[in-house]
N, C-alpha and C positions, 0 to 999 in steps of 0.2 A: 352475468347479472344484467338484466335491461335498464337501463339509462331512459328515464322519461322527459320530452322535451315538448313544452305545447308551443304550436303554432297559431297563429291567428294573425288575420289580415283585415281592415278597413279600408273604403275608399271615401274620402274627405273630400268634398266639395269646397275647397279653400288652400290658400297655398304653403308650400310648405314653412315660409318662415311663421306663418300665424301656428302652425302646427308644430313646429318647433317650440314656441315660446311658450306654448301651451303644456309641451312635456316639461320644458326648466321653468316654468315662472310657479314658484312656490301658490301664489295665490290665487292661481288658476288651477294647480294640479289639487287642491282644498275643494275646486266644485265638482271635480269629479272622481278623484285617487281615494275613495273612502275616506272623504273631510281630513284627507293628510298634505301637508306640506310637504316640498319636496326640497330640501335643502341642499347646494351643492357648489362649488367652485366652476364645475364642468370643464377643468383639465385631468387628462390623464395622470391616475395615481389620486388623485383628491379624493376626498372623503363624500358618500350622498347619505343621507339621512330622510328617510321619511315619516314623518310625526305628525299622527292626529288621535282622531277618536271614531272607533267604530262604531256606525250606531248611535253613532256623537255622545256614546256614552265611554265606552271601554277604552281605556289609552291603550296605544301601543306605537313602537317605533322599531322600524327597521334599518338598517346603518350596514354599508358597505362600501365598498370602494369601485372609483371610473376606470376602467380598462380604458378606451375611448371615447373621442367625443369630436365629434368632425361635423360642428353645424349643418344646422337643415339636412343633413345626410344618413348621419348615423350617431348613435348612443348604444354603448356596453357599457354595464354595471355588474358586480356582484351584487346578493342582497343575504345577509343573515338573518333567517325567521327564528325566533324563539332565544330563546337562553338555556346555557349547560348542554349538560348532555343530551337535551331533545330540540336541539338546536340544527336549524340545516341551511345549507346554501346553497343559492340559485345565481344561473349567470341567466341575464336579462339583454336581450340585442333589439334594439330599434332602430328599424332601417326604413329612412323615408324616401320616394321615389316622384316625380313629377312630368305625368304626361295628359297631351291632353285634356289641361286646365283641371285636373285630380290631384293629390295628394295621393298618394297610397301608403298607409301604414303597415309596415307586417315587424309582429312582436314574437320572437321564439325567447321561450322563457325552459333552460334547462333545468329542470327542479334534482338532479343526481339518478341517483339508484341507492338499491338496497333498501333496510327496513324505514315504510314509509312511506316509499317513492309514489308509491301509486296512488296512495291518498293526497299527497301533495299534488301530483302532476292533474288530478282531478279537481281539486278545491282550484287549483289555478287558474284553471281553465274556463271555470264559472266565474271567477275573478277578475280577466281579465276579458273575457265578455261584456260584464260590466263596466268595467272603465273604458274599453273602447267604445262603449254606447254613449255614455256619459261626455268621453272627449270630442266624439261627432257630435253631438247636441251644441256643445261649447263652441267649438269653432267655427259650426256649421250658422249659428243665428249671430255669429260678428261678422259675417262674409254680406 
């Protein structure tokens, strides 16, 4: 069975702690995480929660748990999409790297296998397109 994992990668023109705070500060990740907060402890084992509105219409909230969390470096998360049985989970890694006065963000987001997978590991992909476009816009005009 194939296992779908999207990759994607940004290069920020600003540094990593601004791109750091930019993934955990709930009301920053609201200007660009599909108007969701990002709620979290940010130690290992702690709970993250993200809550808003699609569309700034539709609620929805996705709730998981930090594997890791090693400032300005790196972030692991689970994330649970949906409820019951059509419910699925993804593990989420963000690894941030700093050369050459860049940021570089690369987001692998494993969305599983089996039935589904490939429609998820596509919607994701468009997804998080998105929000990396939206997090360089963010960071990039506070620099």
């Amino acid at each position: 069975m194939k296992n779908y994992i999207v990759h994607q990668q940004v290069k920020l023109n600003s540094p990593v702690d601004a791109v750091w705070d930019a993934l955990t500060n709930p009301e920053k990740t609201k200007e660009y995480f599909f108007n969701a907060r990002v709620i979290s402890q940010w130690k290992e084992g702690s709970p993250i929660t993200f809550k808003g509105r699609m569309f700034r219409i539709i609620p929805f909230e996705m709730k998981g748990k930090i594997l890791k969390a090693v400032p300005g470096k790196l972030l692991k998360y689970t994330l649970k999409n949906g409820k019951g049985e059509d419910a699925s989970q993804s593990t989420v890694t963000d690894e941030l790297t700093f050369e050459n006065g860049h940021t570089l963000l690369t987001i692998t987001d494993d969305v599983g296998s089996g039935d589904g997978a490939e429609k998820r590991y596509h919607r994701s992909v468009k997804g998080w397109q998105k929000v990396l476009k939206g997090l360089k816009k963010l960071v990039e005009k506070n620099n």
